[in-house]
C-alpha positions as CSV (number, residue, x, y, z in Angstrom):
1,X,19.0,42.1,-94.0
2,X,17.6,38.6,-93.1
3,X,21.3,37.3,-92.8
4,X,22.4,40.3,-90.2
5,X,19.9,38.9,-87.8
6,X,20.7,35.3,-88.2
7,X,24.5,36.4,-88.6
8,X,23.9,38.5,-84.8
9,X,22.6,35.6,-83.1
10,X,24.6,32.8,-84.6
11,X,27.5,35.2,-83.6
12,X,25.8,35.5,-79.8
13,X,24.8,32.1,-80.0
14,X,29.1,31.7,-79.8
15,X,29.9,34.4,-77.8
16,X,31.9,35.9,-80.3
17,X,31.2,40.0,-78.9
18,X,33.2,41.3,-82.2
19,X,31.3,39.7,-84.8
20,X,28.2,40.3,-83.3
21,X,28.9,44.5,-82.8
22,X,29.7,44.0,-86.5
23,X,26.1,43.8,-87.4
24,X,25.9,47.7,-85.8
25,X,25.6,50.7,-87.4
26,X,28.1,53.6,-85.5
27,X,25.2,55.2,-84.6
28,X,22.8,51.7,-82.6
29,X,20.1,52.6,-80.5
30,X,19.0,49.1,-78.3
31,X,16.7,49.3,-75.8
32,X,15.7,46.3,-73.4
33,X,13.8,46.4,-69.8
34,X,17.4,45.6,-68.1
35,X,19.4,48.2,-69.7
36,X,17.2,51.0,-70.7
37,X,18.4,52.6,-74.1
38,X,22.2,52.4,-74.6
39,X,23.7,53.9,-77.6
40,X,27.2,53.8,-80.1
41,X,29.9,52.3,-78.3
42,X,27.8,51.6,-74.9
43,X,25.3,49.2,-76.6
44,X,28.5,47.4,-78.6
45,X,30.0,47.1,-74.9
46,X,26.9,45.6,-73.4
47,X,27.1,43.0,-75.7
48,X,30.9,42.7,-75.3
49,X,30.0,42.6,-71.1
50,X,27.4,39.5,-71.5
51,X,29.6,37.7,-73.9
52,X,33.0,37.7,-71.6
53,X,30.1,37.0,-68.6
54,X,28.9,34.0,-70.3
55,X,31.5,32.4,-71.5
56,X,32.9,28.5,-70.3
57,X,29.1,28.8,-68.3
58,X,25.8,27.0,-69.1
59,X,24.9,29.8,-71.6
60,X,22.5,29.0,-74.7
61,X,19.8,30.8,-76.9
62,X,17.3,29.3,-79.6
63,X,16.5,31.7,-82.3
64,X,12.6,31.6,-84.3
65,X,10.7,33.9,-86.7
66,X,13.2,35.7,-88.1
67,X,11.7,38.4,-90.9
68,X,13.0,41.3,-92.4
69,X,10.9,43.5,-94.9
70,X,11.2,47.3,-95.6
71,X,14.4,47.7,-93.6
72,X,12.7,46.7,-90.9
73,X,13.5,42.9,-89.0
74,X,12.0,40.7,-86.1
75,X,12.9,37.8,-84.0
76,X,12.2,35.8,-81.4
77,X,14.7,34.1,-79.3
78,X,15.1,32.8,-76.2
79,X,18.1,32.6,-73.3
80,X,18.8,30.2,-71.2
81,X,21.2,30.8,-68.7
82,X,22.3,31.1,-64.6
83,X,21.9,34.8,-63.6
84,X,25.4,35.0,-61.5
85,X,24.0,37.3,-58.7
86,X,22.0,34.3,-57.6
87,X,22.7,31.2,-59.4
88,X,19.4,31.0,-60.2
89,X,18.3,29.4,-63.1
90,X,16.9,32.0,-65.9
91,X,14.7,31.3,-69.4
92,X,14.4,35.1,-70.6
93,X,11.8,35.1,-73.3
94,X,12.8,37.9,-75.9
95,X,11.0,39.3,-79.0
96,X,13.3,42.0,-81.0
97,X,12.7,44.6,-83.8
98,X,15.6,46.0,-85.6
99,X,15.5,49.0,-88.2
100,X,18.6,49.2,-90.5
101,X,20.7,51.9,-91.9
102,X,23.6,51.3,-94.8
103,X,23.3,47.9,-94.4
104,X,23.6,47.7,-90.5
105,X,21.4,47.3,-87.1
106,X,21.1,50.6,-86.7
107,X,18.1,50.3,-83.9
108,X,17.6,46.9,-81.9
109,X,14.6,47.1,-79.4
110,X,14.5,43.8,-77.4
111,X,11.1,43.2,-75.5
112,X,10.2,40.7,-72.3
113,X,8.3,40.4,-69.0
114,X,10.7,41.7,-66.5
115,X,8.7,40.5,-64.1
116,X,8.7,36.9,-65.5
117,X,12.5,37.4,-65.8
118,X,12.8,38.9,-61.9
119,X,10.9,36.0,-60.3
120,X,13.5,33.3,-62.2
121,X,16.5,35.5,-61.5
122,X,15.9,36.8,-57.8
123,X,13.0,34.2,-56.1
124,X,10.9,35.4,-53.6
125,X,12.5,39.7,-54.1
126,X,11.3,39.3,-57.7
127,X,8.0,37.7,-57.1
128,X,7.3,41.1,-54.3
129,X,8.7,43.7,-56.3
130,X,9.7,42.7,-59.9
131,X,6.8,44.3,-60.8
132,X,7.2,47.9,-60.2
133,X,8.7,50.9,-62.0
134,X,10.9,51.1,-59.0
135,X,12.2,47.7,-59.3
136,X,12.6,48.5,-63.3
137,X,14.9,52.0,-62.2
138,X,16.8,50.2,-59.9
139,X,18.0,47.6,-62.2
140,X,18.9,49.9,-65.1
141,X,21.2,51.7,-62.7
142,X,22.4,48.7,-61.3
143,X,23.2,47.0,-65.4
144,X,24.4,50.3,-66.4
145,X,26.6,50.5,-63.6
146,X,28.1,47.0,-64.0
147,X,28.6,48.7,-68.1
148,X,30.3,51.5,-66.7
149,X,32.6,49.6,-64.8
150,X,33.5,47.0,-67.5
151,X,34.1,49.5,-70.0
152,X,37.0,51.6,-67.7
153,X,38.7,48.2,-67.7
154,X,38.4,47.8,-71.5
């Protein structure tokens, strides 16, 4: 199960959104601080979303400590990118568990500061309020709307 993980983020590490939804089980749970949980075809389509979104743009990741024992995995990567609201520049530090089923992610938990991540993406608005609950609900609904929308266009 080893090769999934390096598989999904050699696959991200392209931008290649097929390959990497490969690496799912039908029934995916991820979970992240920007998206809540998504699950099935919504979490294949977040992944779909950032990999049209980053694509011909200064996008890279570096992968690290990638294990897998008992059906169980970890990694820890990292993102370097320009969050588009902004043009701010953004290093997202990311640890993620994944749990497998027939051979497949079947649950994908990625972990980070949100707060660390708000003050690189927004400035001076993440630094006030990056750190509340209400910031937290605000972006979910804002991610999950930008989802929404993508997917009626797929």
């Amino acid at each position: 199960m080893k090769n999934i993980i390096e598989k999904f983020y050699r696959d991200f590490k392209n931008l290649d959104a097929e390959s990497i939804v490969e690496c799912y089980h039908k029934e995916i749970v991820f979970e992240d601080p920007a998206f809540g949980v998504l699950k099935g075809e919504k979490a294949k389509n977040m992944w779909r979303m950032l990999c049209i979104s980053q694509k011909g743009k200064d996008f890279k990741i570096k992968t690290s400590n990638i294990e897998f024992e008992n059906q169980k995995g970890k990694a820890h990567w990292e993102a370097f990118y320009i969050f588009s609201k902004t043009g701010r520049k953004v290093h997202n530090i990311i640890n993620a568990e994944f749990e497998f089923k027939d051979g497949k992610i079947i649950k994908h938990f990625d972990q980070f500061n949100l707060y660390k991540w708000s003050r690189q993406a927004l400035g001076f608005k993440g630094l006030l309020l990056g750190w509340t609950s209400f910031f937290k609900k605000k972006l979910n609904a804002q991610t999950n709307k930008l989802l929404s929308k993508f997917e009626q266009n797929i």
